[in-house]
C-alpha positions in Angstrom: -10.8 2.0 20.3 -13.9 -0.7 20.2 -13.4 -3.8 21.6 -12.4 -6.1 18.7 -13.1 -9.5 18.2 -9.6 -11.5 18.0 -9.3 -14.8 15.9 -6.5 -17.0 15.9 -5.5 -18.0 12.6 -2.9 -20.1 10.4 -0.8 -18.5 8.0 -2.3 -21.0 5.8 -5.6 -19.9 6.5 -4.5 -16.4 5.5 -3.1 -17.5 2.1 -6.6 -19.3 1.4 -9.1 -16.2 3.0 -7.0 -13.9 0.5 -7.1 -15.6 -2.5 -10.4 -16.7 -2.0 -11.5 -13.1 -1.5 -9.5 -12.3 -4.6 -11.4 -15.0 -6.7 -14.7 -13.8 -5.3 -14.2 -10.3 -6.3 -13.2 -10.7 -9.8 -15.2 -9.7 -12.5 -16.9 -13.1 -14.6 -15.8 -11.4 -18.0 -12.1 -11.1 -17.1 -9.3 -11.8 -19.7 -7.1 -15.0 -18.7 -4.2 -12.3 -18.3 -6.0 -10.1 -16.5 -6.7 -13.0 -14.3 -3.2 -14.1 -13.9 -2.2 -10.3 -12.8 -4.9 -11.0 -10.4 -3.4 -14.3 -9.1 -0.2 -12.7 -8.7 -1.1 -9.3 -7.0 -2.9 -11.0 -4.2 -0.1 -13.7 -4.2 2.2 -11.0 -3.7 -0.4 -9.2 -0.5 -0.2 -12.6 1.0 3.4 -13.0 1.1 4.1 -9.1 2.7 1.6 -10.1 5.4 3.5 -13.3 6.1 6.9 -11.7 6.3 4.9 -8.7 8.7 3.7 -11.5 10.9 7.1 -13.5 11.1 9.2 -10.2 11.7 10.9 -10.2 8.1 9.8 -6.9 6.8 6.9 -4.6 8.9 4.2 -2.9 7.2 4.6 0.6 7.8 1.5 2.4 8.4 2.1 6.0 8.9 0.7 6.7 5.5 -2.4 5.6 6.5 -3.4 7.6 9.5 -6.3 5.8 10.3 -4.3 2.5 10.4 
């Protein structure tokens, strides 16, 4: 594996780099629903990454073998 740059960030920060991202990628013409579906998909990304981090709940990769 290449050597990998490490950063140390907040959980905080987390929440705001995904829903930032999440804002950034969404089409202009999107329906207020839509948006909302959005909103609560990456809402939803953010919290299983928390509860991965803390120990609640892992990930599991093995259907991702490149993971």
């Amino acid at each position: 594996m290449t050597d990998e740059k490490k950063y140390e960030i907040t959980v905080a920060d987390i929440r705001a780099y995904i829903g930032l991202a999440m804002a950034d990628v969404l089409p202009e013409d999107i329906s207020p629903e839509r948006e909302v579906e959005f909103v609560n998909f990456s809402a939803a990304i953010t919290f299983r990454i928390e509860k991965h981090l803390n120990g609640g709940k892992t990930i599991q990769t093995r259907r991702f073998s490149s993971l």
